[in-house]
NUMIRO-414424 format. One record per atom (N, C-alpha, C): residue in one letter; x, y, z. Coordinates in steps of 0.001 Angstrom, whole numbers, plus 524288, in hexadecimal, padded with zeros to 5 digits. Layout:
% residues N
AXYZ;...
% end
This chain:
% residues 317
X555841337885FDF;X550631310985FA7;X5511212B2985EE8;X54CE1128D38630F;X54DD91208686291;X5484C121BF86140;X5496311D3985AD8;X5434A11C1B858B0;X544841160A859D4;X54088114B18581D;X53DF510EC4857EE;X53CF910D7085571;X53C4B10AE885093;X53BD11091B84BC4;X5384D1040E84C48;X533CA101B584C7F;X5304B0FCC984B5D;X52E2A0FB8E8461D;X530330F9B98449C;X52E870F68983E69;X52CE60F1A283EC0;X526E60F1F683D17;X525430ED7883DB1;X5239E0EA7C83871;X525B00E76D83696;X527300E5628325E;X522370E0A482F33;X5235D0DC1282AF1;X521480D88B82A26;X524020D3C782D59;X528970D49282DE2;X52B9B0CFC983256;X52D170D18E83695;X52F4B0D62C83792;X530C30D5EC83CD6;X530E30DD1B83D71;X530250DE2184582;X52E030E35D84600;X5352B0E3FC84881;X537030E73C84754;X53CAD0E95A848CC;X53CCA0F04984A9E;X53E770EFC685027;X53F5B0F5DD8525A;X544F70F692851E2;X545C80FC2A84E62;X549510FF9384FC5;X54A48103CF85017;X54EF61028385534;X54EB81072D85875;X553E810AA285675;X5522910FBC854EC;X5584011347853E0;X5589811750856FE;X55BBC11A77857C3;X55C54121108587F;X55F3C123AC8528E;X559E91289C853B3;X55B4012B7184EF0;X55D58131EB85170;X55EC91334784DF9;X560BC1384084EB3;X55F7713CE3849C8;X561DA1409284A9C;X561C5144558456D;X5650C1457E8446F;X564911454283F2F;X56A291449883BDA;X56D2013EFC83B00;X56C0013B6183DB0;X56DD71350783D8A;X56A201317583B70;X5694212E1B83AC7;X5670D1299B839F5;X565321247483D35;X561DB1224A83D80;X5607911EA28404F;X562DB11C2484345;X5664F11A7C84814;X568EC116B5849F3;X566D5113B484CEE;X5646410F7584A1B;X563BA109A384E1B;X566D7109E7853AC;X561201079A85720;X564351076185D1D;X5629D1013D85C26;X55C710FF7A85927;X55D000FAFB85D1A;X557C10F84C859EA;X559030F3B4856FB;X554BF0F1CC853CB;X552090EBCF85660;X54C9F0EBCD8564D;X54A640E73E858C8;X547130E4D9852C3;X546F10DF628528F;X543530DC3984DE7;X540640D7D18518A;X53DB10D66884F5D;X5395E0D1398503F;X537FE0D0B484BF9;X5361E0CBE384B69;X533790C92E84632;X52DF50C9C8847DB;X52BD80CADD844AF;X5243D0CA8584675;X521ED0C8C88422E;X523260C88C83D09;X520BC0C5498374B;X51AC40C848837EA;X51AC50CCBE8393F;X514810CD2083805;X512EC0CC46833B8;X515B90CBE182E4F;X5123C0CA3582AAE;X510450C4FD829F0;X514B60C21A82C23;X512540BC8A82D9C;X50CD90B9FC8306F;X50DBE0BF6883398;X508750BE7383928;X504AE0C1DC83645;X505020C15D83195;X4FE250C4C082EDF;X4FB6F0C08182D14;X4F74B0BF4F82F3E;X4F2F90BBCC82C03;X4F34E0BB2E825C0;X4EF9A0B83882517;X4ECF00B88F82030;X4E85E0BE4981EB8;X4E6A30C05F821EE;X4E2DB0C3B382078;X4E6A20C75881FC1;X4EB370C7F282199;X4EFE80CCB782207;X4EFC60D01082593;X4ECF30CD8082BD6;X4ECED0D0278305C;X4F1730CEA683308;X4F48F0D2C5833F7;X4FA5D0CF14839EE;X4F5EB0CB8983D8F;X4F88A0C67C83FA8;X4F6F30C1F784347;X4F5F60C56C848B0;X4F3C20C41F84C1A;X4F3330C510851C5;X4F9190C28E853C4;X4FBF40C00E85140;X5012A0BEA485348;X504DF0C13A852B2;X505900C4B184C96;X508E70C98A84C85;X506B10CC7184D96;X502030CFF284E5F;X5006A0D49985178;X503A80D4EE85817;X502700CE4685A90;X5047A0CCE885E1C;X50AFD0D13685DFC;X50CC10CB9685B9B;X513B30CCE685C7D;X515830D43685A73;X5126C0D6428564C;X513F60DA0E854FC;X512770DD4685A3D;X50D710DD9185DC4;X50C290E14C86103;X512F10E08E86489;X513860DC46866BB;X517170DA2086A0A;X51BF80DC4686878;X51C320DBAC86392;X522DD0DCC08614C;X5234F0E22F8622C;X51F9D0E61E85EEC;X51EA80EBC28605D;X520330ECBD86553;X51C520EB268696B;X51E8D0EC7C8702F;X522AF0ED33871A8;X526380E6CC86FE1;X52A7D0E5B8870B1;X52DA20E9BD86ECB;X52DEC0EC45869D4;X531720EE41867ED;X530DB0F550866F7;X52D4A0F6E586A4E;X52B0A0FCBA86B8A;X52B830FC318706D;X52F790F854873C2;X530A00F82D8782B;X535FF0FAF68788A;X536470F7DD8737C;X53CE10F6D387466;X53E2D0FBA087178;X53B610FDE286EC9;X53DEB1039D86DA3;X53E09107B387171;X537F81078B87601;X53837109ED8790D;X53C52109A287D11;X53F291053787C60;X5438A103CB882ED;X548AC1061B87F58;X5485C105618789E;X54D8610910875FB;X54C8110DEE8777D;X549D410EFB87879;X54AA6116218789B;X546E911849873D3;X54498116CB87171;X5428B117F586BE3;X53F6311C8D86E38;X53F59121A986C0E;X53C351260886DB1;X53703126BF868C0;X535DE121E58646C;X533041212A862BE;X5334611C7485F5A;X52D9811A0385F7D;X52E701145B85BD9;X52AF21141685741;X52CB11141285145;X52C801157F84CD4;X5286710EA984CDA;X5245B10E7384B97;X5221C1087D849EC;X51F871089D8461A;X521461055B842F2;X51EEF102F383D03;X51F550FF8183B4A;X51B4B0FDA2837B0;X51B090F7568362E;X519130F8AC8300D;X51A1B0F49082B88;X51BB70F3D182878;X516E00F0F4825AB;X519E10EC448228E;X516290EAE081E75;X511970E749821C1;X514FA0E37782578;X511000DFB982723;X50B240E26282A78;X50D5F0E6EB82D03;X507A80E92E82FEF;X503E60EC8C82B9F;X507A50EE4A828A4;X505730F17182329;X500360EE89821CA;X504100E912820D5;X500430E6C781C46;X4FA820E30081FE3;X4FA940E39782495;X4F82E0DF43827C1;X4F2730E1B0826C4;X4EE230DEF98285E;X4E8790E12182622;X4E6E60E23182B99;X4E8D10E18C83079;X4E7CF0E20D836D1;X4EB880E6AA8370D;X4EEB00EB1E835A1;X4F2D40EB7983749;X4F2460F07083AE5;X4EC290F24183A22;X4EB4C0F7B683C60;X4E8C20F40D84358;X4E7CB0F0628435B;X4E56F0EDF5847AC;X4EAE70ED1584BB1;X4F0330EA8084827;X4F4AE0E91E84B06;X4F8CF0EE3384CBD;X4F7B40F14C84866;X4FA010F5DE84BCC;X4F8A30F88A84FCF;X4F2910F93384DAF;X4EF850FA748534A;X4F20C0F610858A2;X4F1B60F26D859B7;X4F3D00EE9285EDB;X4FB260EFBE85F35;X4FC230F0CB85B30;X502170F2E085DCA;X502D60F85586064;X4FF430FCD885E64;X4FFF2101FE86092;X4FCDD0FFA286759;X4F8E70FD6086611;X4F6440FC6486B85;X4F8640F9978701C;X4FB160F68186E4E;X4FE960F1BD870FF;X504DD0F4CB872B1;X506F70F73686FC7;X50B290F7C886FD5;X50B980FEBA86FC7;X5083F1004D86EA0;X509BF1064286DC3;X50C1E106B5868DA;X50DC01049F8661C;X5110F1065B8614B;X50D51106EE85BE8;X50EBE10A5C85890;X50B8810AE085604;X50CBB1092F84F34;X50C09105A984CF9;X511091060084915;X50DC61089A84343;X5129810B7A8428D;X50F3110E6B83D28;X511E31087B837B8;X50E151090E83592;X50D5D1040F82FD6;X50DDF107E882D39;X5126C1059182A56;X516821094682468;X512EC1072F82069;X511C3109D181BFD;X50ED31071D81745;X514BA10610813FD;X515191042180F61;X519301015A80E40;X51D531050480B67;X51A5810894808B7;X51CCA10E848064A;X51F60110CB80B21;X51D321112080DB1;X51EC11140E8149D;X525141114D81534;X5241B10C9C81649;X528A61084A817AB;X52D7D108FC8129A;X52C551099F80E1C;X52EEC108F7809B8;X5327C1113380A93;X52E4F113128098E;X532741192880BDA;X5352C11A6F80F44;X532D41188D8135A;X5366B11A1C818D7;X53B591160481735;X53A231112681510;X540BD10D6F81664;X5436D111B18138C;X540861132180D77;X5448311583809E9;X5468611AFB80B95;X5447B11E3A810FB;X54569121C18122B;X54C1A11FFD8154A;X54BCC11BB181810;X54F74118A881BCD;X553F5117A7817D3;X552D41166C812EC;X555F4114CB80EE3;X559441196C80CCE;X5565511D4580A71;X558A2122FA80A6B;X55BAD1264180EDA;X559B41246981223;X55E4F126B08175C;X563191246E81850;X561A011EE181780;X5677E11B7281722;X56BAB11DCC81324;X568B211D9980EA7;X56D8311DD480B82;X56DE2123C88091B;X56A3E1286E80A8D;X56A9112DF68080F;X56B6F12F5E80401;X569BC13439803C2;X56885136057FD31;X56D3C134887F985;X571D01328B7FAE5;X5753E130A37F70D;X574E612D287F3F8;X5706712AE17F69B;X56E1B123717F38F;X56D5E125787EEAB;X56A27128727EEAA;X5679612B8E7E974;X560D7128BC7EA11;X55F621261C7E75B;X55AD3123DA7E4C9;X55A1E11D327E78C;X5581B11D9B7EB8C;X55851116DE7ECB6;X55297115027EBD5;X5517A10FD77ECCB;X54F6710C157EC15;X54FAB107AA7EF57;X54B25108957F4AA;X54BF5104337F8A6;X547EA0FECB7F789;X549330FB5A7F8DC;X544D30F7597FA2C;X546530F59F7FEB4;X541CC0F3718019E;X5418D0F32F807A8;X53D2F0EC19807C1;X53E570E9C28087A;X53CBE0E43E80935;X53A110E36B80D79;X534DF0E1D281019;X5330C0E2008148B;X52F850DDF78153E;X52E560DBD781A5D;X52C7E0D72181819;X5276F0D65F8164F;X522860DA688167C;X51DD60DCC281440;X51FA30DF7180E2E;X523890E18080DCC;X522C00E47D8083F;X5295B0E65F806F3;X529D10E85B801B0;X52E420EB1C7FEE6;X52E7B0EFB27FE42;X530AD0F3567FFDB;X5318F0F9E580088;X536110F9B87FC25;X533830FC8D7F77E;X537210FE797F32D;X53654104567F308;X53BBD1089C7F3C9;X539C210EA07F226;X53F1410EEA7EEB4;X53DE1113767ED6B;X54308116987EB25;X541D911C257EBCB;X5464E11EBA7EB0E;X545B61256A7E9BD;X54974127697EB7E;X54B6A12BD27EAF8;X54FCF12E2D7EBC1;X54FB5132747F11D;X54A8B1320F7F274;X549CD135567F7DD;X54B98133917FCA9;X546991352C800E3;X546B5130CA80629;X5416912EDA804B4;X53E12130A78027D;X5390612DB18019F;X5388912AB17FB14;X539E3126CA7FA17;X539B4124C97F65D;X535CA1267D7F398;X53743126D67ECDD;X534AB1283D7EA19;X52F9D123D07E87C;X5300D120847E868;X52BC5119F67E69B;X52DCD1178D7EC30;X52882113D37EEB5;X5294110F8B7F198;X524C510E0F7F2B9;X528781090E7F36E;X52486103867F091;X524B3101127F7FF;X51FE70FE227F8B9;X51E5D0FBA67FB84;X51D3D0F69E7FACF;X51D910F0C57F8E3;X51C3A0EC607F6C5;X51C080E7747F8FA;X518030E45C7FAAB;X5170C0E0107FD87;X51AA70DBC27FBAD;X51EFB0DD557FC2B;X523EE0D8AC7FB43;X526FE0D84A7FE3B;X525F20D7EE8022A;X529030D7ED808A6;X52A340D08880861;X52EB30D0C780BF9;X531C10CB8D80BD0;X52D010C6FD80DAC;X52C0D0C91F812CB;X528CD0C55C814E5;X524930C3F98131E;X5205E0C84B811AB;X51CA50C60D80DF4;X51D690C3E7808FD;X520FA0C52A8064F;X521390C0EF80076;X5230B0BB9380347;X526210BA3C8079A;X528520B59180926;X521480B21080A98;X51E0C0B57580CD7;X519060B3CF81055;X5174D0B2FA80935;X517900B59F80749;X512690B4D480043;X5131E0B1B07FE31;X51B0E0B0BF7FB6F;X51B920ADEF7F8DB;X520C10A9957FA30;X5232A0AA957FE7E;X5285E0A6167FF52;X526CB0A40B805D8;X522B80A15D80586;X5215B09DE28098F;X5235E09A3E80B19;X5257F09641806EF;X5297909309806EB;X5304B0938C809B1;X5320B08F8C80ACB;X537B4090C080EEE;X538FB08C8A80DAD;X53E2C08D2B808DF;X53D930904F8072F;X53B850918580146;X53AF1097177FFDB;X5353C096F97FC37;X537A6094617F787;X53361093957F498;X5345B090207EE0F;X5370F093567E9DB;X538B80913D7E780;X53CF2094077E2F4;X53882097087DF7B;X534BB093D97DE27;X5309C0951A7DA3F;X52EAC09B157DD18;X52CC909A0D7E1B5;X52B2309ECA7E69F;X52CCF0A3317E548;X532AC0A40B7E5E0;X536760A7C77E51E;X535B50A8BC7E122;X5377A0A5BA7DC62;X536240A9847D81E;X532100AC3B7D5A3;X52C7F0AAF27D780;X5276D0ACBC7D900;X527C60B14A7D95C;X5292E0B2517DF96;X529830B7067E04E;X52BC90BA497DF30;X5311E0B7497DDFD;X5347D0BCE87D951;X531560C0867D617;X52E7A0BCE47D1F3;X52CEF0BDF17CF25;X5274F0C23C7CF73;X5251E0BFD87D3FE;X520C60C1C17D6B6;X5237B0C9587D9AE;X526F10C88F7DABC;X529060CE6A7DEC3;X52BE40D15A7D9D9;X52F5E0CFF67D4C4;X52F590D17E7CF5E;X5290F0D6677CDA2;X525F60D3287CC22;X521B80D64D7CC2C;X520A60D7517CE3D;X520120D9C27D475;X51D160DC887D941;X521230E0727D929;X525BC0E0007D609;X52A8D0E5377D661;X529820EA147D11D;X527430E6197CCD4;X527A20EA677C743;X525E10EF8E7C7D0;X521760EF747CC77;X51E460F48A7CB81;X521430F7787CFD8;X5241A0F72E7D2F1;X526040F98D7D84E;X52AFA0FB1E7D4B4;X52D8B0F6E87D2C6;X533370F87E7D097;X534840FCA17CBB4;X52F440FC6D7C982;X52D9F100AC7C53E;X52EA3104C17C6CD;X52B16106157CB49;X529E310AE37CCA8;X52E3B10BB57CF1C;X5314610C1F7D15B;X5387710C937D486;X53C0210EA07D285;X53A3910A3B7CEB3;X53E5710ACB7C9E0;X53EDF110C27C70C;X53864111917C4E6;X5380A116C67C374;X5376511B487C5BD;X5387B119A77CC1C;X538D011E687CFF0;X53FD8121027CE29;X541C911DF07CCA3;X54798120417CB47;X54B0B11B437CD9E;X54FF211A807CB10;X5531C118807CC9F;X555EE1182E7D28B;X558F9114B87D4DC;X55A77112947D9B5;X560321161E7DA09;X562BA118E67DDC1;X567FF118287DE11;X569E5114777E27C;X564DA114607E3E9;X567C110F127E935;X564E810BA37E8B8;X564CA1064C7EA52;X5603C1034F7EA93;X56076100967F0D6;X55C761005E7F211;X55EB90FF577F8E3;X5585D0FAD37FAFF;X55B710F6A47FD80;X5574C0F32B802BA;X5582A0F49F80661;X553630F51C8087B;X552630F60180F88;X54FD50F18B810E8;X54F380EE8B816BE;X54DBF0EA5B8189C;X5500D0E78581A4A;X54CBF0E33281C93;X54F1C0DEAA81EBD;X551850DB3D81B6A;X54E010DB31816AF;X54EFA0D68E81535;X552750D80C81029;X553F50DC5F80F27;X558D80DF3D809FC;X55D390DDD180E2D;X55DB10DEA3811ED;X562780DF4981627;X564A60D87F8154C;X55E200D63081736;X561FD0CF5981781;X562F70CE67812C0;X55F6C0CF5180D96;X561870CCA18080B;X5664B0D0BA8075C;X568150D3A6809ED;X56E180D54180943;X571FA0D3CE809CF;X571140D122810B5;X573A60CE988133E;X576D40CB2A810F5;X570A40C6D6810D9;X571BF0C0F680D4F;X5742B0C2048080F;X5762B0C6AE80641;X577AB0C654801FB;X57E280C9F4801CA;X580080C8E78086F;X5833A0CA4A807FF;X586100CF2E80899;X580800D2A080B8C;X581A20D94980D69;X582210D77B81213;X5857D0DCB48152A;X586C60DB21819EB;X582BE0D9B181ED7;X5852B0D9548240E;X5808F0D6C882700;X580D20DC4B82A0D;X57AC10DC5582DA7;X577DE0E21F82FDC;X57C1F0E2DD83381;X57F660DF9E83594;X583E50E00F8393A;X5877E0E3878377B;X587640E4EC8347D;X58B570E68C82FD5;X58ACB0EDE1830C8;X5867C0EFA7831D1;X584060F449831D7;X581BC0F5E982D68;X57BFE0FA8E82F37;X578D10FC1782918;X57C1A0FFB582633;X5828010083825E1;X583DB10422822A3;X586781004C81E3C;X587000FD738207F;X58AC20F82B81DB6;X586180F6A0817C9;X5887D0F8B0811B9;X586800F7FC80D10;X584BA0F38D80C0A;X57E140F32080C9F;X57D5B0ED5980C5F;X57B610EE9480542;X577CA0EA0280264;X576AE0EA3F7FE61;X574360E3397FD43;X570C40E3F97F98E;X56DAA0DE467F6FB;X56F610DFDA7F15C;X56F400DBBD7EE81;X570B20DABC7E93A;X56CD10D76B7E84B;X56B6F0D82B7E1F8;X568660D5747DD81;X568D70CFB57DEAC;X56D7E0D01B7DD0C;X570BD0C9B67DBB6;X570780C8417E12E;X572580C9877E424;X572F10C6C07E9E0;X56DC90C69C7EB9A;X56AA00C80F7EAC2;X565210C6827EC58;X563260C3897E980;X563870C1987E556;X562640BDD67E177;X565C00BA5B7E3CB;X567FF0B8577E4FA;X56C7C0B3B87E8C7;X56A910B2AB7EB81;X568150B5507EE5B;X566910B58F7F38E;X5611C0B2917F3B4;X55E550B49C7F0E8;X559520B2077F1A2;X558E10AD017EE31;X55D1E0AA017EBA3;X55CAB0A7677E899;X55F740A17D7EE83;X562F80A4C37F27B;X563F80A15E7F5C6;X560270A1A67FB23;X55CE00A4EB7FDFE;X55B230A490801E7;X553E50A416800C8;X552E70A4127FAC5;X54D9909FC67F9C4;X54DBD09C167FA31;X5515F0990B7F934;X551CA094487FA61;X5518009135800F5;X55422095D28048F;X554C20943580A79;X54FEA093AD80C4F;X54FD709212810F5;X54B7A090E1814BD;X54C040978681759;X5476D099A381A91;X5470309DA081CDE;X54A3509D4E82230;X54A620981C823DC;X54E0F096968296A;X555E30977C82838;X555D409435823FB;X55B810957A81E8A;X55C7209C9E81FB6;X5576309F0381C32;X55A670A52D81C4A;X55AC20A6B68200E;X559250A39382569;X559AF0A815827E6;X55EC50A6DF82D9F;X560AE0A42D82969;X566EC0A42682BF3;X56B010A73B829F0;X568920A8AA822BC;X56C6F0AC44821A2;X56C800AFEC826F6;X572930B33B82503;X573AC0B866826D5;X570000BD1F82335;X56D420C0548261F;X569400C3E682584;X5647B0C2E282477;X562CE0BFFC824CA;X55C030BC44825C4;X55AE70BBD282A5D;X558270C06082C78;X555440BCF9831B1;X5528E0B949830A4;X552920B65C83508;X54D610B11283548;X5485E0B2D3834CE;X544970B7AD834CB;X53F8F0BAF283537;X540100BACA82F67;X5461A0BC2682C16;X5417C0BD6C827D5;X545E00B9DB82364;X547970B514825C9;X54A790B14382210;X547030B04481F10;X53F5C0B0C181EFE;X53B560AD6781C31;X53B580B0B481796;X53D130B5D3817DB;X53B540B9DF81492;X53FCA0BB78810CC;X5444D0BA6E813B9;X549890BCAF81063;X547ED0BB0C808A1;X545480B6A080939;X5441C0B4D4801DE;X542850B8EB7FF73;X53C790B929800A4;X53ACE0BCF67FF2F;X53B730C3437FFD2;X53F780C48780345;X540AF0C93F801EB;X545ED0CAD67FD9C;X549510C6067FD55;X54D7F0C6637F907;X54A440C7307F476;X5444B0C5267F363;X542780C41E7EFAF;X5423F0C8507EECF;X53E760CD057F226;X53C430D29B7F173;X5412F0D45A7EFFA;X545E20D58F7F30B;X548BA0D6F27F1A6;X54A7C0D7507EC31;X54AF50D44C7EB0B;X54D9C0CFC57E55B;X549400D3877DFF4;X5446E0D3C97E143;X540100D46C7DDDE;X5423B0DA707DE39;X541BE0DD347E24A;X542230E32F7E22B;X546870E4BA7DF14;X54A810E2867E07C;X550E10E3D37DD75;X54FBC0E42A7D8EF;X54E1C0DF1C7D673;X54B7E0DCCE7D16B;X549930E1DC7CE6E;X543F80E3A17D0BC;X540B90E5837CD14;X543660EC687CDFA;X5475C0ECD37D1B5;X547CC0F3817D28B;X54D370F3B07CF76;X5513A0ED2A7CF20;X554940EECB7CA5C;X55A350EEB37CFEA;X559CF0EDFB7D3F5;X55DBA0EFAA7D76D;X5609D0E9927D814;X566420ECDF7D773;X56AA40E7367D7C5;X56BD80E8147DD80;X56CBF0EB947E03B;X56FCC0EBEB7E474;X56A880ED947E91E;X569A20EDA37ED05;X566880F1C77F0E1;X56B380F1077F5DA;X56B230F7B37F687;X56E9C0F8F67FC14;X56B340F89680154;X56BC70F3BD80447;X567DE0F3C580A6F;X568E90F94880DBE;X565120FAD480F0B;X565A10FEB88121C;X564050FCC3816E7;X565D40FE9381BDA;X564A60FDF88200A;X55FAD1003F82368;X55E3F1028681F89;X55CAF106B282299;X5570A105A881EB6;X55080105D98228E;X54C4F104C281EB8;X5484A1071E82257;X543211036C82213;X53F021054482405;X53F02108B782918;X540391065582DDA;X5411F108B0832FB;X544BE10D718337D;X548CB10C5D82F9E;X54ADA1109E82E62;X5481E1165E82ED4;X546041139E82847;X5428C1190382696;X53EF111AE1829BE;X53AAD1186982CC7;X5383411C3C83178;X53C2F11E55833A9;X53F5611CBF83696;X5416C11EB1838CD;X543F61257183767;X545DE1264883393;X5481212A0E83127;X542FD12B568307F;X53E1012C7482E1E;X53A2A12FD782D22;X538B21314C8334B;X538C112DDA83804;X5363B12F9183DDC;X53A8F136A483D97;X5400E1338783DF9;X543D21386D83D2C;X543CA13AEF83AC9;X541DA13C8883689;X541DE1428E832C9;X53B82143B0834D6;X5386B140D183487;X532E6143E2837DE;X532FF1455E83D4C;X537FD1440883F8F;X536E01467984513;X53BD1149A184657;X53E5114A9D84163;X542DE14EB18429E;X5425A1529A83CDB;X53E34153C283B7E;X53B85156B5838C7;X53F7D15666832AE;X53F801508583345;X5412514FF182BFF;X547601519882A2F;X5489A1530582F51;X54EA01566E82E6E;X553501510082FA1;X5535E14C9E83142;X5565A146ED83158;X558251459282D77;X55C7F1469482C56;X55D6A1434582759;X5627C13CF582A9D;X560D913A4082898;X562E41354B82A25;X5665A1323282534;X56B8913174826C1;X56DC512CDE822EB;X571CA1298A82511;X5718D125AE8222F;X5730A121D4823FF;X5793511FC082337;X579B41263D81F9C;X58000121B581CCA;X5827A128DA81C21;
% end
């Protein structure tokens, strides 16, 4: 079976394409990205612009083309926080099913936060014991835990990279005073989430999924994606405290020459070390193991146990 994978994001809509099997696991044939910033292109009233409705109908076409010329014998479409949260968003989906044929189903943020942690549990199997993912996005923060495939607590939370960069680090690059603001500010938006986690039971793993756990890995010295997803990546306390103490200071043009910063989301890398930084903080975690494996993942593996009657078991290692 060739699925199709469309995730349509707060920065950018990315197709991928795998073949799955039974009894195996996902294997990537063939991944496409564009930048589209729809959260950028949302007004003030919090409707998407007639300019990203534009590019998103266009990008869609483009890329429900290109699954159809892979071979894809079905294309999985979903979008995330930025269409979630838009106050037009039942008007813009309507013009993409109409325009394009595609239909994209909108994850609510619990939705998005289980399925990664379902993707997370397949990676690493019941040997993990008890994990604890957070997932960084640029609309919101996916925190679960539990020892199942369906996490026992999960958290959904408007602390996505790009919007705290759009709320509070406007500046390039932002003010010292700024930063510590918001420390202090994402500190308390954690007490009541980290409470409850906490007393869901203890961690035996602690694990990031995302874009932006992968680059503050990078930059801190885990290997590069060239490397392959079996290759033990990992973020640290301390090394993320380094980290953001040297690339607040840079210009957004600066980060995004490091190695593992794209240029799309060099504006954002601040504020997501920050989330990061705050989550570790208030959940108590020195180490988190990157997993490769997250959102797109996880549909993916639920399309496969609902259409091979639940009997798939998939791992990764």
């Amino acid at each position: 079976m060739r699925l199709g994978v469309l995730d349509v994001g707060s920065n950018t809509i990315h197709l991928l394409v795998v073949d799955a099997h039974r009894g195996g696991h996902p294997t990537p044939m063939s991944s496409t990205k564009a930048a589209l910033r729809l959260a950028e292109n949302t007004d003030a009233k919090g409707d998407i612009t007639r300019n990203g409705a534009d590019r998103l109908v266009a990008t869609v076409q483009d890329f429900a083309g290109i699954a159809q010329s892979s071979g894809c014998g079905e294309l999985m479409a979903f979008a995330t926080s930025a269409v979630r949260d838009a106050n037009n968003s039942e008007a813009v989906l309507s013009r993409v099913r109409a325009e394009t044929g595609v239909s994209l189903e909108v994850l609510s943020g619990v939705d998005e936060a289980r399925l990664t942690f379902l993707a997370v549990r397949r990676w690493y199997g019941w040997s993990a014991g008890r994990i604890l993912n957070l997932d960084i996005g640029g609309g919101s923060l996916e925190l679960t835990c539990g020892g199942d495939e369906d996490p026992d607590v999960a958290f959904s939370l408007q602390l996505g990279a790009g919007r705290l960069t759009r709320d509070w680090l406007q500046e390039d690059p932002p003010g010292k005073r700024r930063v510590a603001v918001l420390r202090d500010w994402l500190d308390a938006e954690l007490v009541e989430p980290a409470k409850r986690l906490r007393a869901a039971g203890s961690a035996d793993l602690s694990v990031g999924t995302s874009k932006t756990f992968r680059s503050l890995a990078r930059l801190t010295g885990a290997a590069p994606s060239g490397a392959g997803p079996r290759v033990k990546r990992a973020l640290t306390a301390s090394g993320l405290r380094q980290l953001i103490a040297f690339i607040s200071r840079m210009t957004a043009s600066d980060r995004a020459e490091l190695e593992g910063v794209s240029s799309d989301r060099s504006q954002q890398i601040v504020a997501g070390a920050l989330v990061a930084e705050a989550s570790m903080r208030a959940l108590g975690i020195d180490t988190l193991e990157i997993c490769p494996w997250a959102l797109r993942e996880g549909l993916i593996l639920r399309k496969l146990d609902t259409d091979m009657g639940g009997e798939l078991v998939v791992s990764a290692r």
